[in-house]
Backbone bond lengths (Angstrom), bond angles and torsions (degrees), N, CA, C in turn:
res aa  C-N    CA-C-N  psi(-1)  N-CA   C-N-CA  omega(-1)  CA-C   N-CA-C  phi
1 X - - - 1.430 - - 1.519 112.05 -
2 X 1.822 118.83 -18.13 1.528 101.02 178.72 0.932 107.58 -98.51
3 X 1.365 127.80 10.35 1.397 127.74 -168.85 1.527 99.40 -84.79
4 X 1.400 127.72 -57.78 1.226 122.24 -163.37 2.164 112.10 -80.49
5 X 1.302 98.34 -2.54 1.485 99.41 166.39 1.565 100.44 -76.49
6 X 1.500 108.52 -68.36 1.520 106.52 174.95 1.378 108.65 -28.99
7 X 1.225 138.32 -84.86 1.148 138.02 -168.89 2.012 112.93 -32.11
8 X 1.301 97.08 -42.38 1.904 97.55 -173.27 1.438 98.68 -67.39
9 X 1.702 121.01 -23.85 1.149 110.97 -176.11 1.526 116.04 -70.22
10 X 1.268 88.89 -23.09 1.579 91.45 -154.22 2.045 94.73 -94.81
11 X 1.159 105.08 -11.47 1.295 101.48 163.10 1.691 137.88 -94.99
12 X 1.730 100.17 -6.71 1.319 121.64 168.69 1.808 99.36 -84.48
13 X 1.538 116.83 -65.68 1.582 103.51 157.93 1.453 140.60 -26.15
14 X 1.460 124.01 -48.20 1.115 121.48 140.84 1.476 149.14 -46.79
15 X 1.592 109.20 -31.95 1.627 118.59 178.84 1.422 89.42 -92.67
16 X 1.439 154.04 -9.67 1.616 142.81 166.90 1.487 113.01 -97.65
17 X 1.588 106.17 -5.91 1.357 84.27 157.94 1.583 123.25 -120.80
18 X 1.043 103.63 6.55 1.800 117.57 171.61 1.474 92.62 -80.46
19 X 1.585 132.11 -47.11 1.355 120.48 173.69 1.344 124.57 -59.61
20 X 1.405 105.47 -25.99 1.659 111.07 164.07 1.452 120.61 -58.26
21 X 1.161 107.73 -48.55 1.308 130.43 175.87 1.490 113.73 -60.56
22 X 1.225 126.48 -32.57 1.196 137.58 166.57 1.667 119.62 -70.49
23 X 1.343 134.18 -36.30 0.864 138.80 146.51 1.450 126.87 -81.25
24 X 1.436 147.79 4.56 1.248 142.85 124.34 1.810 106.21 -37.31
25 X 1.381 104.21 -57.72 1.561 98.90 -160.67 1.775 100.03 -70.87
26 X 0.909 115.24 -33.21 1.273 126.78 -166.20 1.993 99.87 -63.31
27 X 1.301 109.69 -50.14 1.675 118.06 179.90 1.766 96.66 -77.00
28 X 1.186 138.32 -45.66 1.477 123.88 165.90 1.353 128.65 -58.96
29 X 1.508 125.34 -38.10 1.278 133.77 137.12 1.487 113.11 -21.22
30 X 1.186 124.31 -67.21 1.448 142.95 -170.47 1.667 100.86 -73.54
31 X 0.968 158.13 -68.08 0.976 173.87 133.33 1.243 116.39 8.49
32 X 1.878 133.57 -51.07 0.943 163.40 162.94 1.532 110.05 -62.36
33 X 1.826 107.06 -39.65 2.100 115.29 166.70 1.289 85.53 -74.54
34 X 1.161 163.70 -60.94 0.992 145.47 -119.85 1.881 107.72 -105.14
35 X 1.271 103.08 -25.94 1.876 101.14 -175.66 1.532 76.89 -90.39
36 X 1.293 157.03 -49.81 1.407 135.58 -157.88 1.537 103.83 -59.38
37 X 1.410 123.63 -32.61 1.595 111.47 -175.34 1.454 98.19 -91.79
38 X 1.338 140.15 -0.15 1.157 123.33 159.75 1.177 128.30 -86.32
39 X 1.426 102.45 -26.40 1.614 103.81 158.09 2.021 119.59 -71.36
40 X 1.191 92.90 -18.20 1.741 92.17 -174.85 1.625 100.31 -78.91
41 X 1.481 111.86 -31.66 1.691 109.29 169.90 1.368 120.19 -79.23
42 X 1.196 119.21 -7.79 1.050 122.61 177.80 1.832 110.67 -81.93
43 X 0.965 117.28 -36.71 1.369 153.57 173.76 1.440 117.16 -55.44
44 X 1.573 96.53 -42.58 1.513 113.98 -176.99 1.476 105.36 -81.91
45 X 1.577 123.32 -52.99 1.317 152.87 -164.08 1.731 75.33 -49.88
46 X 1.407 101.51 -80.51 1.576 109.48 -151.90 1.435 103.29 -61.33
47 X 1.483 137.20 -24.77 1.829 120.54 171.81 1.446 91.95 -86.84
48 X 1.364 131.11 -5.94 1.812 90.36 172.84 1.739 98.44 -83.87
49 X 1.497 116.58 -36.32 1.282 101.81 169.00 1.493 145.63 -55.80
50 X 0.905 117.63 -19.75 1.634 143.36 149.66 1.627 115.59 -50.22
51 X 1.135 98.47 -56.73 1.716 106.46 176.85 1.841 111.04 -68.11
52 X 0.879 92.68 -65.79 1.839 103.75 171.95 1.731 118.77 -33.46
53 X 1.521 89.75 -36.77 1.737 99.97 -172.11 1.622 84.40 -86.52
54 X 1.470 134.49 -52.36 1.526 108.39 -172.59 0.924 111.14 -67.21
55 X 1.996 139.22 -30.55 1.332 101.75 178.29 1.645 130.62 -78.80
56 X 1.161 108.34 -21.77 1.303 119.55 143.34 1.714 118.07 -33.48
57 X 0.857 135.85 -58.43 1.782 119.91 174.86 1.533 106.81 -103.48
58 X 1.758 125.20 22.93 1.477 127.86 134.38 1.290 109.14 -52.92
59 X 1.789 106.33 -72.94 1.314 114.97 -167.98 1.813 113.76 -64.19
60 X 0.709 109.02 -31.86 1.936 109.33 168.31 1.278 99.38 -77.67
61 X 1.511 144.56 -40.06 1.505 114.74 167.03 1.720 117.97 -64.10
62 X 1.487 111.52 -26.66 1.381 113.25 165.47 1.158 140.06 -64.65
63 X 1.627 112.89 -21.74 1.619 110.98 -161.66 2.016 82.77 -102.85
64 X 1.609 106.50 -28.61 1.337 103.33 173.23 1.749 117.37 -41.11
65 X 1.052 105.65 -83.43 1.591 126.92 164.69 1.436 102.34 -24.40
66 X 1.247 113.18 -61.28 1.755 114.74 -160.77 1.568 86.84 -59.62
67 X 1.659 123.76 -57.84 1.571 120.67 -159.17 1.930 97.61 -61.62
68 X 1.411 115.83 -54.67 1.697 106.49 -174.40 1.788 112.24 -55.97
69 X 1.641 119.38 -32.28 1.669 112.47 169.37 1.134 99.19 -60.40
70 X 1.242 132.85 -59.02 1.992 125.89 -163.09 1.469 103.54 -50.48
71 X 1.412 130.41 -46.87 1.345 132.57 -156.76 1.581 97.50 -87.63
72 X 1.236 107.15 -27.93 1.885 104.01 170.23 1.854 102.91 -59.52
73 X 0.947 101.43 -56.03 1.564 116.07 -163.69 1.333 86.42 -66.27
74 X 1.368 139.01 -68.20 1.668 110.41 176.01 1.328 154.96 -21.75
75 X 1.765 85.17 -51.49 1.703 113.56 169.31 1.600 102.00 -73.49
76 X 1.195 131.46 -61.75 1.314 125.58 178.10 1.856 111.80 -38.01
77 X 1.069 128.80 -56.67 1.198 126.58 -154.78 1.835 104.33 -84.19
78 X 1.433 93.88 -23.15 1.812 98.42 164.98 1.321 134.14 -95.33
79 X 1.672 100.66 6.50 1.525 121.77 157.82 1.775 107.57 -74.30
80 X 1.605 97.46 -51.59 1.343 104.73 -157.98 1.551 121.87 -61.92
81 X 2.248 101.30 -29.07 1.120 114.08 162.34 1.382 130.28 -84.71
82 X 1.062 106.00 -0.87 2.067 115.27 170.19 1.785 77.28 -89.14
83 X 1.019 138.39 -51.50 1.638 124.69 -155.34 1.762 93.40 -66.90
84 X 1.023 127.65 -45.14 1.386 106.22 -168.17 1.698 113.26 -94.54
C-alpha cells in the first residue's frame, strides 16, 4: 500500500516539474521575442539618428552655398556698377 502512494507522488512531482519546465521555455521563448525588438529599436533609434545628422549638414552645406552665391552676386553686380 506505500508503494503505490509513493509512486502518485512521484508522478504528481513529475507533472509539476515538466510544467515548470514548460514555462521556463515558454519565458525564454518570450524573452528572446522580446530582446529581438529591442534590438530592432535600437536599430531604428540609431538610422533615424544617422539620417537626421545628414540632413542636418545637407542643409548647412545648403544655406552655406546659398550664403557664398548671394555674396558672389553682390560682388558681381558692384563690379558691374563701379564698371559703368
Amino acid at each position: 500500500m506505500f508503494s503505490p502512494t509513493l509512486s502518485n507522488i512521484f508522478q504528481n512531482d513529475a507533472k509539476v516539474l515538466e510544467k515548470q519546465q514548460q514555462e521556463i521555455q515558454w519565458r525564454y521563448k518570450e524573452e528572446q521575442w522580446l530582446l529581438i525588438q529591442l534590438e530592432e529599436a535600437a536599430k531604428l533609434h540609431q538610422t533615424k539618428h544617422v539620417v537626421q545628422k545628414a540632413r542636418k549638414e545637407a542643409e548647412t552645406k545648403a544655406r552655406k552655398e546659398s550664403e557664398r552665391r548671394r555674396v558672389m552676386e553682390k560682388k558681381k553686380k558692384k563690379r558691374i556698377l563701379e564698371y559703368l
